[in-house]
N, C-alpha and C positions, 0 to 999 in steps of 0.2 A: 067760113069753116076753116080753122088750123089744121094744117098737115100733121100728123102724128110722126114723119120720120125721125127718124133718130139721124143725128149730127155724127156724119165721121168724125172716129177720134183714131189718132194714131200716138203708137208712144215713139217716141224719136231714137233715130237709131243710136246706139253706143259711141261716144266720140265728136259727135255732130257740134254739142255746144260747146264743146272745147276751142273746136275746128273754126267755130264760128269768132269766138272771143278770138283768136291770136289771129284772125283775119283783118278782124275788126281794130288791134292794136299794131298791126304791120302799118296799115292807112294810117293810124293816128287819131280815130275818131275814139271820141268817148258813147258810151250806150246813150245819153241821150241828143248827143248829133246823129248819131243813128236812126233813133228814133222819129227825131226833126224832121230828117231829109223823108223817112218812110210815109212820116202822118201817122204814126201811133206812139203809142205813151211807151219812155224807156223803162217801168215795169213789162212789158211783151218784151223787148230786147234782152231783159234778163232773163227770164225765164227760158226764152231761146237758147240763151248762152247756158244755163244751168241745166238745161236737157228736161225741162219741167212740158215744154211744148212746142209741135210741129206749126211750121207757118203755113199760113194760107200759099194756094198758087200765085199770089199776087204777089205778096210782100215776100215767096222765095224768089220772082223772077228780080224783084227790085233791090233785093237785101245781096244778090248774087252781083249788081252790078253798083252798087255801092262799096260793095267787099273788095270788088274787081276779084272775085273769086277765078280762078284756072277753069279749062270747061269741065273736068272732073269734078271739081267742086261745085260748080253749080249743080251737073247732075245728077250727085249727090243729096245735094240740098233742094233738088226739084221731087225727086224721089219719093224724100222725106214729108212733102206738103202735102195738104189735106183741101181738098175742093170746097169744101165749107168753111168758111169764115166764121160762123157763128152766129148768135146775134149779137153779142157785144164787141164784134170787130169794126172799126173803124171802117173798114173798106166795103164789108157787106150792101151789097146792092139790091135793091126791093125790088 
């Protein structure tokens, strides 16, 4: 029997994927070393940076330390995550 729940969805706060992209080019990485280092595809990296979608709890605590985000920034971007991966998240665990 399938769960009927519905999947959190958040919309990501104001600024966030701005925050994220000049994080992301301070370090020098491009969206799909980003990517790489995460385990998921640099389309998810974009949309991140274009404020299109909140990351999972996993990939904010991983993406905060790849950024080497400030602890405001991570807790920022901890804030902003959503407990559910989805189903088509790479990370989702059965």
């Amino acid at each position: 029997m399938q769960s009927t729940a519905m999947r959190e969805r958040r919309v990501p706060p104001v600024g966030l994927g701005g925050a994220l992209r000049q994080a992301r080019e301070i370090v020098g990485l491009s969206q799909g070393a980003v990517a790489a280092v995460l385990g998921v595809g640099p389309d998810y990296v974009s949309k991140l940076e274009r404020g299109e979608r909140c990351p999972s709890v996993e990939v904010a605590h991983a993406l905060a330390a790849v950024l080497d985000l400030s602890e405001a920034g991570a807790v920022l971007l901890s804030a902003a995550a959503v407990g559910d991966a989805g189903r088509s998240h790479p990370w989702r665990r059965n």
